[in-house]
C-alpha positions as CSV (number, residue, x, y, z in Angstrom):
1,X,83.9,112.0,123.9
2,X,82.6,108.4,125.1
3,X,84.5,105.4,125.4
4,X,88.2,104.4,124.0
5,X,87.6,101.4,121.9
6,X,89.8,99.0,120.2
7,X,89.2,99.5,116.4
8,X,89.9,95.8,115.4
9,X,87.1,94.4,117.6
10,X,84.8,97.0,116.1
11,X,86.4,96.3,112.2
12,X,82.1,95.2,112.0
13,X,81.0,98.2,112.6
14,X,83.8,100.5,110.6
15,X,83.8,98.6,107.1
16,X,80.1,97.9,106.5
17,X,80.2,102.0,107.5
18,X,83.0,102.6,104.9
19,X,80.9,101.2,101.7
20,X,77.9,103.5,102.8
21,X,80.4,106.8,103.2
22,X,81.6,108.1,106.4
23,X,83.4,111.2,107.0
24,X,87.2,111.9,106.7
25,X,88.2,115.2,107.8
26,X,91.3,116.8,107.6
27,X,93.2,119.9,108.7
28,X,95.8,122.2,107.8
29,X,97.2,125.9,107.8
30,X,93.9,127.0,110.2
31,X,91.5,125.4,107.1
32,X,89.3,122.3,108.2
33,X,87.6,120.2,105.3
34,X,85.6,117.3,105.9
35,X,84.8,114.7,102.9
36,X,82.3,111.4,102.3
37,X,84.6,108.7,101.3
38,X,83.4,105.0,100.6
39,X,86.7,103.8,99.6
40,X,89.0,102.4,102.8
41,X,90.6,99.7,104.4
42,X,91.4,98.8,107.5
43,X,93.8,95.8,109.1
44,X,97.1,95.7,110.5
45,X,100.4,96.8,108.8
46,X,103.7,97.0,110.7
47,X,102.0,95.7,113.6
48,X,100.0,98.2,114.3
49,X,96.2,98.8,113.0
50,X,95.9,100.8,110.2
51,X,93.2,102.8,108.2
52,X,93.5,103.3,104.6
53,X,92.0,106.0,102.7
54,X,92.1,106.8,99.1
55,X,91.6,110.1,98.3
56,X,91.6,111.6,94.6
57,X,95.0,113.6,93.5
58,X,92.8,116.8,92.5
59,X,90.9,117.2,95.9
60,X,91.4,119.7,98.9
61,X,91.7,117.2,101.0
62,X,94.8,115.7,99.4
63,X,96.6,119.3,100.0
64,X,95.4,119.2,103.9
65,X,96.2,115.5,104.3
66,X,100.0,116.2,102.2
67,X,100.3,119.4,104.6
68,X,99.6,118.0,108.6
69,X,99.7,114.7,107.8
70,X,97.0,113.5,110.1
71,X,93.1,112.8,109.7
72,X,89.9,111.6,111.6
73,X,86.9,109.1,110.0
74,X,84.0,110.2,111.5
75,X,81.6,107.0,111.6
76,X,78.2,107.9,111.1
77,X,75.6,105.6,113.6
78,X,71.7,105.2,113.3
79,X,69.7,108.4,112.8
80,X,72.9,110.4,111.1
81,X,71.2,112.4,108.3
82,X,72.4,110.9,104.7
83,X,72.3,113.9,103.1
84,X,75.1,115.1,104.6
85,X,77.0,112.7,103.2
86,X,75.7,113.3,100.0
87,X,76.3,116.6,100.2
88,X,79.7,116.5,102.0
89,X,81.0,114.0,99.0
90,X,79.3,116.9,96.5
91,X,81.3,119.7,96.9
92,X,84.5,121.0,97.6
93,X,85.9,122.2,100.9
94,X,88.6,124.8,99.2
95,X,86.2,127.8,98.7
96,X,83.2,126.7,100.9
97,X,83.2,126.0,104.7
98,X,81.3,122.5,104.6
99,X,81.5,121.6,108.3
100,X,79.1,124.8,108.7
101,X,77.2,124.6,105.8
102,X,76.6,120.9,107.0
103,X,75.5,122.0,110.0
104,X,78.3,119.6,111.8
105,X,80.5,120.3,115.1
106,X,83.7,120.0,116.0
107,X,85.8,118.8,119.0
108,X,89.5,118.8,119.7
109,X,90.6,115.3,119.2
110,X,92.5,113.0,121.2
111,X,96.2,113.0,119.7
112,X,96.5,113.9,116.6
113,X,95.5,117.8,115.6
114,X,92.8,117.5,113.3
115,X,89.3,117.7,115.3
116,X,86.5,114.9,115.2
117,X,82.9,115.2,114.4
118,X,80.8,115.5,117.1
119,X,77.7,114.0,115.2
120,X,79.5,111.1,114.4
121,X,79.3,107.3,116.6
122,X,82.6,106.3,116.2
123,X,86.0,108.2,115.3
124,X,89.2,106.7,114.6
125,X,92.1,109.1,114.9
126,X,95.3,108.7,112.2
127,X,98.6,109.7,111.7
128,X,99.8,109.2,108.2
129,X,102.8,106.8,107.8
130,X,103.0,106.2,104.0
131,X,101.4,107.7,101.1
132,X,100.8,105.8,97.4
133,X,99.9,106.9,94.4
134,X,98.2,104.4,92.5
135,X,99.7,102.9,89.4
136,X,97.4,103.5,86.3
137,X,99.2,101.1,84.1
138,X,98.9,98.6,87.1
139,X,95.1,98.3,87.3
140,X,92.6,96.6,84.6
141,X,90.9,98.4,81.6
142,X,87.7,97.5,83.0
143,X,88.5,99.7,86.4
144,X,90.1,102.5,84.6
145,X,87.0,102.8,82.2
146,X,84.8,102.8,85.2
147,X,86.7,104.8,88.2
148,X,89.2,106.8,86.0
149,X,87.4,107.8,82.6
150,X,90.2,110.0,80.7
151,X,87.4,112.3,79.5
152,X,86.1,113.4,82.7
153,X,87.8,116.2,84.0
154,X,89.2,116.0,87.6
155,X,87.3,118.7,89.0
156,X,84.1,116.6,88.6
157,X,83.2,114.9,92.3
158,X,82.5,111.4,91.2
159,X,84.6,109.3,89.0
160,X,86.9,111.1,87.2
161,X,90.8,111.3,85.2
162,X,92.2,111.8,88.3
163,X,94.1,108.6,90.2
164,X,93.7,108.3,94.2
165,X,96.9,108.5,97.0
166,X,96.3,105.6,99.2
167,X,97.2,107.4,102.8
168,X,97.9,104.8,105.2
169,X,96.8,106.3,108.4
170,X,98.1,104.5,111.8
171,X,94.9,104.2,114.0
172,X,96.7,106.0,117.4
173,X,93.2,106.7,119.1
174,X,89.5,105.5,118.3
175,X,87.1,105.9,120.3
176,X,83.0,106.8,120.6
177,X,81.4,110.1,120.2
């Protein structure tokens, strides 16, 4: 692992990252599951710096996140390979090791018990402190038409029935690969 950074003062580099897909990985019950999301947030709540993640109520990952309660975002840097975000946002984790069929490592992180990605530039280590399910009847026709079509059933990979769990993840260790 390289250098301990403060996430805030690298907020530049994370978010323009987030819209193009980086990597959250989680872990639980000896089963490791990495996923593309380009859906996040991150700032400061309860004074502390914060990354959230939205992840869709049908996928593994939601059962691993529920169940340890901890995840990594893996930030990809310059020369990382966009198929394997493609393909990591493609499939699901449940049946199929992705990390492996992705051709990706794995190191023992920091603090929390979910590992990083080795291939990744920067990783920002979280420990869950709330969960949210979205609201349907809170959020505009126009959105649920285009993220949350009723007809779609959840077990498609892109937009689909199913409403996301906002995980707000405390940052408590980021650093680069």
């Amino acid at each position: 692992m390289g250098e301990k950074i403060d996430v805030l003062e690298h907020a530049g580099e994370v978010l323009p990252a987030v819209n193009r897909g980086v990597l959250l990985t989680s872990a639980a019950n000896g089963k490791v599951n990495t996923m593309t999301i380009s859906w996040g947030v991150l700032g400061v709540e309860w004074a502390r710096p914060v990354f959230v993640s939205f992840v869709r109520e049908g996928r593994f990952t939601r059962v691993l996140l529920d169940e340890a309660g901890e995840f990594t975002i893996g930030v990809p840097g310059e020369g990382f390979d966009r198929k394997i975000l493609a393909r990591a946002g493609s499939i699901s984790g449940r049946d199929v090791d992705k990390i492996a069929e992705l051709g990706l490592h794995t190191v023992e992180s920091q603090v929390v018990s979910v590992p990083a990605i080795v291939e990744t530039a920067i990783t920002l280590e979280c420990r869950v402190a709330r969960r949210q399910l979205q609201d349907r009847n809170a959020l505009p026709a126009d959105i649920l038409g285009r993220f949350y079509p009723q007809d779609v059933p959840s077990t498609y990979c892109d937009s689909n029935c199913d409403m996301h769990v906002a995980y707000y993840g405390e940052v408590v260790a980021a650093y680069t690969m």
